[in-house]
C-alpha positions in Angstrom: 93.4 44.9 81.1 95.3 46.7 83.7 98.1 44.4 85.7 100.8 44.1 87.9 103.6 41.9 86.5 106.5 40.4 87.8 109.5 40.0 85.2 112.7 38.4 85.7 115.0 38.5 82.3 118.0 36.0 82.5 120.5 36.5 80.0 122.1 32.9 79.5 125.3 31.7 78.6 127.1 35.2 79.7 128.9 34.1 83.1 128.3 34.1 86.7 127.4 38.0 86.5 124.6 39.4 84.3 124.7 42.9 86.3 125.9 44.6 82.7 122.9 43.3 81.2 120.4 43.7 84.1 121.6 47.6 83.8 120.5 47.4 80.2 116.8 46.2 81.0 116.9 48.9 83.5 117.5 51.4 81.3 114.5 50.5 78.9 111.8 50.0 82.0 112.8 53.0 83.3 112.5 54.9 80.0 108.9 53.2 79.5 105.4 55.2 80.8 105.1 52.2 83.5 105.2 52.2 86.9 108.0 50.1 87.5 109.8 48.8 91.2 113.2 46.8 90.9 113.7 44.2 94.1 116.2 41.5 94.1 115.2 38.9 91.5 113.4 41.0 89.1 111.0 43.7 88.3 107.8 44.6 89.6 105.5 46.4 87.0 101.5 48.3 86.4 100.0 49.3 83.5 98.1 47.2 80.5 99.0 43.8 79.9 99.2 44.7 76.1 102.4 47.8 77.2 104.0 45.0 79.6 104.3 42.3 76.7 105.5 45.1 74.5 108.2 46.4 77.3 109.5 42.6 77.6 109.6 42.7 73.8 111.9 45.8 73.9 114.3 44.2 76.6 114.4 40.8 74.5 115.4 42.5 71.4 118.3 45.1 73.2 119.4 41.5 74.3 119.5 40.1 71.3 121.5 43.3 69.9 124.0 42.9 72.4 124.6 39.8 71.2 122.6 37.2 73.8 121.7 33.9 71.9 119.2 32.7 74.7 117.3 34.6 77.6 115.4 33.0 80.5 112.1 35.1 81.3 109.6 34.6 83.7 106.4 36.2 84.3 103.8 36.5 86.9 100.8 38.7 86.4 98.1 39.2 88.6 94.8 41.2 87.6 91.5 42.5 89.2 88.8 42.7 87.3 85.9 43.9 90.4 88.9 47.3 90.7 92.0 48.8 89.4 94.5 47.6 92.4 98.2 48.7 92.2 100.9 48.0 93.4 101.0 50.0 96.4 97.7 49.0 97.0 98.6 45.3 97.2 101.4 46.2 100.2 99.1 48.6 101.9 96.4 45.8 102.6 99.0 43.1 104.2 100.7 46.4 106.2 
């Protein structure tokens, strides 16, 4: 099932600025196949449900390797099912 996702990744107990760790996630959703579109409190991202939950996956373990005890996620996901609608398509009708 195709989707666009939004992800925020909170690393907890780490100080006022998680920016290091932020940089991280980064790194591994820009590595992925997914289209992928950083704003201010997260990440927008399109593709198949199944390769978003296995992205977040990746990010939670490189977390976990740099030491993080606790992460907050959240996660919106919105789907189609009557077309495949991306992300740009979902600006271009409100434009």
């Amino acid at each position: 099932m195709n989707v666009v996702a939004d992800l925020c990744i909170v690393p907890m107990g780490v100080g006022p600025s998680v920016s290091s760790y932020v940089k991280e996630i980064k790194t591994i959703i820009d590595a992925s196949h997914l289209n992928a579109e950083m704003h201010a409190n997260g990440t927008n991202i399109e593709g198949e449900l199944s390769d978003i939950c296995q992205l977040i996956e990746l990010c939670e373990a490189r977390l976990n390797d740099l030491g993080i005890q606790r992460v907050f996620f959240t996660m919106v996901f919105s789907s189609r099912r009557d077309k495949i609608q991306t992300m740009a398509d979902k600006l271009t009708a409100v434009s």
